[in-house]
N, C-alpha and C positions, 0 to 999 in steps of 0.2 A: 504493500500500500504506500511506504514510503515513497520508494523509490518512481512509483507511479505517479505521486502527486510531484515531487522534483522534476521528473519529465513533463508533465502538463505546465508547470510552474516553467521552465522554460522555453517551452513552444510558445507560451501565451505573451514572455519577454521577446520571443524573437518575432510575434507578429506586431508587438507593440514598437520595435525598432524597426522593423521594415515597412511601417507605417509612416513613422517619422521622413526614413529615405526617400519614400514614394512622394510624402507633401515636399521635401524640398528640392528634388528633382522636378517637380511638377508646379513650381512656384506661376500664378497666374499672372498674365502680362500687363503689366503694368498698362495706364492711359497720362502721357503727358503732357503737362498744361502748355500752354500756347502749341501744342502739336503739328505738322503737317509738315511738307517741302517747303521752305522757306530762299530756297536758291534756283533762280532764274535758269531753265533749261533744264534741271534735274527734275527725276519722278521715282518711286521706286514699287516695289511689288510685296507687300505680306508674302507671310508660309502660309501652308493651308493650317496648319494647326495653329495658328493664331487668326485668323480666319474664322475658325471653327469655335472659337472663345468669344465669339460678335467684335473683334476688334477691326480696325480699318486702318490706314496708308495714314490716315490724320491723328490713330493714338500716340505714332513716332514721330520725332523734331528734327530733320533737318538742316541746319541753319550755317549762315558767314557765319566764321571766326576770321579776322584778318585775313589773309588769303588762302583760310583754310575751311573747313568746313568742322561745325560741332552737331555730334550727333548723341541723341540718345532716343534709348529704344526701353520699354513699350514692347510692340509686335517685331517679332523677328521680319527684317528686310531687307531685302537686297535693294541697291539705290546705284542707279547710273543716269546718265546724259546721252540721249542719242547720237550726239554728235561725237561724242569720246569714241570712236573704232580704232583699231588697229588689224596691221594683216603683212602676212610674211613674220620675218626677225622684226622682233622688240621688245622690247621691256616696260614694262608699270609697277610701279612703288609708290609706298606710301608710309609716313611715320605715325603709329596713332600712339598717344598719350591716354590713358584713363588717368583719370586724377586721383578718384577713390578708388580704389580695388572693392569688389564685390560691395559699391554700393546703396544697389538696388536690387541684389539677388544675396541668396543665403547660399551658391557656389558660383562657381567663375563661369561667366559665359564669353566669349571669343570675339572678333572681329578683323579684319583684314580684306585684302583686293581679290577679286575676280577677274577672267581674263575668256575668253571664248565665246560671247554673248551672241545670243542667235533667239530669234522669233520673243523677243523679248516684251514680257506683261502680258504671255500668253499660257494657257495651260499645255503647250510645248517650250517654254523657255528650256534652252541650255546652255549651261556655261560650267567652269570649272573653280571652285576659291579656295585660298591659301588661307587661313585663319588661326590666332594664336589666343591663347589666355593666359591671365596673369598670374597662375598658379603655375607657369613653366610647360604648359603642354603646349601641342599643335596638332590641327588637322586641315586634313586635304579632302575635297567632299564636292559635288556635284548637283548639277541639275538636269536630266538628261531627256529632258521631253517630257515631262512630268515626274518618274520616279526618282527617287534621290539613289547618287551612289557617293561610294567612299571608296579614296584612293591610300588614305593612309587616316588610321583611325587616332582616336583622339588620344591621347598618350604622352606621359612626357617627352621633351626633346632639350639638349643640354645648351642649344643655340638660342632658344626662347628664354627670355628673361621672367623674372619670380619678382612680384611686389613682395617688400620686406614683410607686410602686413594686413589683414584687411584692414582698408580706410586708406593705404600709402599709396604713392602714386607706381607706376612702370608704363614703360615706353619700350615698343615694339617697331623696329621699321622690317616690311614686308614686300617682298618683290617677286614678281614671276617674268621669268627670262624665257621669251620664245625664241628658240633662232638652229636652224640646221635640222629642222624636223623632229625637235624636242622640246619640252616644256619642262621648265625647271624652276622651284620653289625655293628663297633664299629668306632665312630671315636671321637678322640682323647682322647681315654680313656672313652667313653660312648657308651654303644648298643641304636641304633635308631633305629634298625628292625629287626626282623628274623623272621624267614617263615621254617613250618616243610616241609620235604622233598618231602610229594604229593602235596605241594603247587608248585614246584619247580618244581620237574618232572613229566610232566605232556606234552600231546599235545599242539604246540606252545610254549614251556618252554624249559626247559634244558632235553637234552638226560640223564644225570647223572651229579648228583653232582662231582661224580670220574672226573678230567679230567686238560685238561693246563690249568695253570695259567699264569698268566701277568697283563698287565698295559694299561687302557684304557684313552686317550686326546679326550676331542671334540678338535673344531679346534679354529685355530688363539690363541692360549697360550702356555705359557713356562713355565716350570716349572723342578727345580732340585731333582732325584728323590734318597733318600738314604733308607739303610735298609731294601731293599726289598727281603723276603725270609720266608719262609715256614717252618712250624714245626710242627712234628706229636703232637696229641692231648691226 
């Protein structure tokens, strides 16, 4: 009987922790005041899972910072300009700053560039993003006509930089180098992946490495984003 009740008496702990895990992986998406694109010529697109929460394009903010851009999210988004393409060899980078580490979420959530954008704000979008958090991980993850894939899962990586704290700041710069029929992921001055171009293009994948570029947020984080721009290879 003891020993039955100690088993029970654990199970009922480990549903009561995996309770907890479930709320804060599942943290709901924030709606931010004065919300929406606030920079001339940019638009961006919700996940459907924040979609699926009744949020919209205007519970995320957009906005100038000096010649950069401040975003916070609210609904996870991908945000680009139609006129940003690229095609052949090139490069896009970008440096994002979070100011607060985890200060809208109770775990890290990511942000960084995409690069391959094709049929885009459409239920066939696809593109390819390099995205980092401030707990020192990184992943590589896609959009490939609707279903998502992953090219390198979310994981620590020793080239991502670690906020000391939550509440502290970390700064991340992020670059994807297209050039010789490969696509290759740098951040902070180190390649952590690339992938030749029939890995990429391909059913499910990207339509073409050619295509918009921009700036991909999960949700509920902030982050200030500078130097973000494109240059032939």
């Amino acid at each position: 009987m003891r020993v039955r009740l100690v088993a029970i008496g654990v199970a009922m702990v480990g549903v009561a922790l995996g309770g907890v895990l479930m709320r804060a992986q599942g943290d709901p998406d924030r709606v931010i005041p004065g919300g929406g694109v606030h920079v001339p010529g940019w638009t961006g697109k919700i996940d459907a899972s924040s979609a699926g929460q009744g949020r919209k394009l205007d519970d995320a903010k957009f906005a100038a910072e000096g010649t950069g851009f401040h975003i916070t999210t609210g609904p996870a988004t991908t945000y680009w300009n139609p006129a940003n393409t690229a095609s052949g060899d090139y490069t896009v980078k970008a440096t994002f700053q979070e100011p607060k580490f985890m200060d809208l979420n109770s775990h890290p959530h990511s942000y960084g560039v995409f690069v391959g954008g094709n049929n885009m704000g459409t239920e066939q979008m696809s593109l390819v993003y390099c995205v980092t958090y401030g707990n020192g991980n990184a992943l590589i993850r896609g959009f490939g006509g609707g279903p998502v894939f992953t090219l390198l899962p979310n994981r620590p990586n020793p080239a991502v930089h670690k906020a000391a704290a939550q509440g502290e700041p970390v700064t991340q710069e992020i670059q994807w180098t297209v050039k010789g029929g490969r696509a290759e992921c740098s951040i902070n001055g180190t390649m952590i992946a690339g992938y030749d171009k029939d890995q990429l293009v391909t059913a499910g994948k990207l339509t073409s490495t050619d295509g918009v570029y921009g700036i991909r947020f999960t949700h509920n984080v902030e982050a200030i984003v500078t130097g973000f721009a494109m240059t032939k290879n």
